[in-house]
MIDOSE-1310 file (N, C-alpha, C; in nm, 2 decimals, decimal comma, always signed):
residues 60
xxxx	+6,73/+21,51/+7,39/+6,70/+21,45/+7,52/+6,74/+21,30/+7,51; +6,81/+21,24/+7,60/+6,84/+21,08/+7,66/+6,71/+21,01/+7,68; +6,68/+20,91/+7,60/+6,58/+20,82/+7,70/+6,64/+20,69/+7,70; +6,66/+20,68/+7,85/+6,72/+20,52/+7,88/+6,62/+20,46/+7,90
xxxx	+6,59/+20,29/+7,80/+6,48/+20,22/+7,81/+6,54/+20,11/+7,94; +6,48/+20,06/+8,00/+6,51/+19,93/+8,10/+6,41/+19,87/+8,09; +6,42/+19,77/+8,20/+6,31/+19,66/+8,23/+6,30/+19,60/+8,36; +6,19/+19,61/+8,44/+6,21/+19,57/+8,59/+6,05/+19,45/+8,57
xxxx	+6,10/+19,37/+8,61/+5,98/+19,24/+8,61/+5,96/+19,19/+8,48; +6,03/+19,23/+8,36/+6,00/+19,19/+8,24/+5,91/+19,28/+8,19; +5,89/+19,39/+8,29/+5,83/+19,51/+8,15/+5,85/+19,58/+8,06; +5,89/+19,62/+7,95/+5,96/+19,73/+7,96/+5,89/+19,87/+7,99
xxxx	+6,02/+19,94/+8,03/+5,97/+20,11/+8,07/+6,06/+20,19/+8,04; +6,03/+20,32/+8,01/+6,13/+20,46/+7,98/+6,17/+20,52/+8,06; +6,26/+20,52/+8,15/+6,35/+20,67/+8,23/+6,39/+20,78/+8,17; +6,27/+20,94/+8,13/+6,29/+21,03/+8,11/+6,43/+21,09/+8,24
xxxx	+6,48/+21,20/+8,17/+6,56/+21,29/+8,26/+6,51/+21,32/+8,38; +6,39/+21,31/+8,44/+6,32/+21,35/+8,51/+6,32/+21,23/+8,60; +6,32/+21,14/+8,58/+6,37/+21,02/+8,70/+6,25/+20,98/+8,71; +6,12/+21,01/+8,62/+5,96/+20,96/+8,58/+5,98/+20,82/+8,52
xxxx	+5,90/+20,73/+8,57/+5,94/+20,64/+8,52/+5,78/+20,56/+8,44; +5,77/+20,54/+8,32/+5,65/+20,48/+8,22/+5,67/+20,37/+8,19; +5,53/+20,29/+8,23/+5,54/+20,15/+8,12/+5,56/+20,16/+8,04; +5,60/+20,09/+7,91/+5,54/+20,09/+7,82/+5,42/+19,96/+7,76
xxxx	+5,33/+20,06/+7,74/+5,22/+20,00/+7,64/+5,21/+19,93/+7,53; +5,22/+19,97/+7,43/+5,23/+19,96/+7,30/+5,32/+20,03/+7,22; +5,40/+19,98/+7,14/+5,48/+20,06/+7,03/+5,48/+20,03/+6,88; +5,42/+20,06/+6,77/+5,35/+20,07/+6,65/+5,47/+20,14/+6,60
xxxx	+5,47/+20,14/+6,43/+5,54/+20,23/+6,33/+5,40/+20,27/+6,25; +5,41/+20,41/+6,19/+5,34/+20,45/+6,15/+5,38/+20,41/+5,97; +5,26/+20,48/+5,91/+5,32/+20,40/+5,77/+5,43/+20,53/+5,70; +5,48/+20,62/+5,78/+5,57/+20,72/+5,69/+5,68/+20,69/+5,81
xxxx	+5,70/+20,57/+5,88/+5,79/+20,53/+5,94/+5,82/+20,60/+6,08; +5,70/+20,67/+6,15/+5,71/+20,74/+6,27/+5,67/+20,65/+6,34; +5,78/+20,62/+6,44/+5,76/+20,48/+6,59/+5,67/+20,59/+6,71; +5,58/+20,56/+6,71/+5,48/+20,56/+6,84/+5,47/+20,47/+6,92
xxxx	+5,48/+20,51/+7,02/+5,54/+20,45/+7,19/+5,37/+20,54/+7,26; +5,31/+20,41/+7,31/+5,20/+20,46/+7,43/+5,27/+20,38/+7,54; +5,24/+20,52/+7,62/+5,30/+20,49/+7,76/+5,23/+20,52/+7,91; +5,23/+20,46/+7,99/+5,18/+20,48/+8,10/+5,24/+20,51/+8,21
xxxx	+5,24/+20,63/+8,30/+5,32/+20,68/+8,40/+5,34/+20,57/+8,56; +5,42/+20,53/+8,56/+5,42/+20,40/+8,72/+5,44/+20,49/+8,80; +5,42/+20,45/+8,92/+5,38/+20,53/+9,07/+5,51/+20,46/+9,12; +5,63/+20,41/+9,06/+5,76/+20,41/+9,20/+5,83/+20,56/+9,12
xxxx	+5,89/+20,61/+9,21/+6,00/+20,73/+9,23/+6,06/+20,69/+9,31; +6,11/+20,61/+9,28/+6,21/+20,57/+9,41/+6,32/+20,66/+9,35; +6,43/+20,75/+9,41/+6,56/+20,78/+9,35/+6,63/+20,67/+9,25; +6,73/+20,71/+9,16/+6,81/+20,63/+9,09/+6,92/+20,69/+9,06
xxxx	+7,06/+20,61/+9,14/+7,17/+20,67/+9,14/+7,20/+20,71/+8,97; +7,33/+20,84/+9,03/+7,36/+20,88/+8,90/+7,42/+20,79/+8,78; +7,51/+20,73/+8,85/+7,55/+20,56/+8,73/+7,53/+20,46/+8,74; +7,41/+20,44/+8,76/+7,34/+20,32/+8,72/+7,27/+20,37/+8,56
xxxx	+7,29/+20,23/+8,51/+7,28/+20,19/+8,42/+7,18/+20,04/+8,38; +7,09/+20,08/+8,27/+6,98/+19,96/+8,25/+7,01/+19,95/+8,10; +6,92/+19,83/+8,06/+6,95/+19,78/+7,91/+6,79/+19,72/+7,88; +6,82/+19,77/+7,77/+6,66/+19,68/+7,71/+6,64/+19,55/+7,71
xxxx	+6,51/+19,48/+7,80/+6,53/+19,35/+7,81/+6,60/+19,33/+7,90; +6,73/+19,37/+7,97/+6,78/+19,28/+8,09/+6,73/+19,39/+8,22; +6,75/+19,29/+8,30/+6,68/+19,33/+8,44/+6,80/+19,41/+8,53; +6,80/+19,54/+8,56/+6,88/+19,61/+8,68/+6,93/+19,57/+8,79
C-alpha cells in the first residue's frame, strides 16, 4: 500500500488510498527499530484529484 505524506498549514498528515486523511500525532522508533506513527483521523474529505501530488513538509 502507497502512503503519500503531505502537509497543509504546517501539519503533517497521511493520505491513505482511501482519500482518509490523518494528522499526524506523534512518531517514535521503537527500540527493535519499528517507526510508530499515532494518528488522528481530520474531518475534511474534500475530493483530491488523481495527480495531484504532495511532499513532506511543503505545502499543496
Amino acid at each position: 500500500m502507497d502512503i503519500a505524506p503531505f502537509s497543509r498549514n504546517g501539519e503533517p498528515e497521511l493520505l491513505l488510498p482511501c482519500n482518509t486523511r490523518f494528522q499526524v500525532l506523534d512518531i517514535w522508533r521503537e527500540k527493535d527499530d519499528t517507526v510508530v506513527v499515532k494518528l488522528r483521523e481530520t474531518a475534511d474529505r474534500r475530493p483530491l484529484g488523481r495527480n495531484r501530488r504532495f511532499s513532506a513538509g511543503g505545502s499543496s
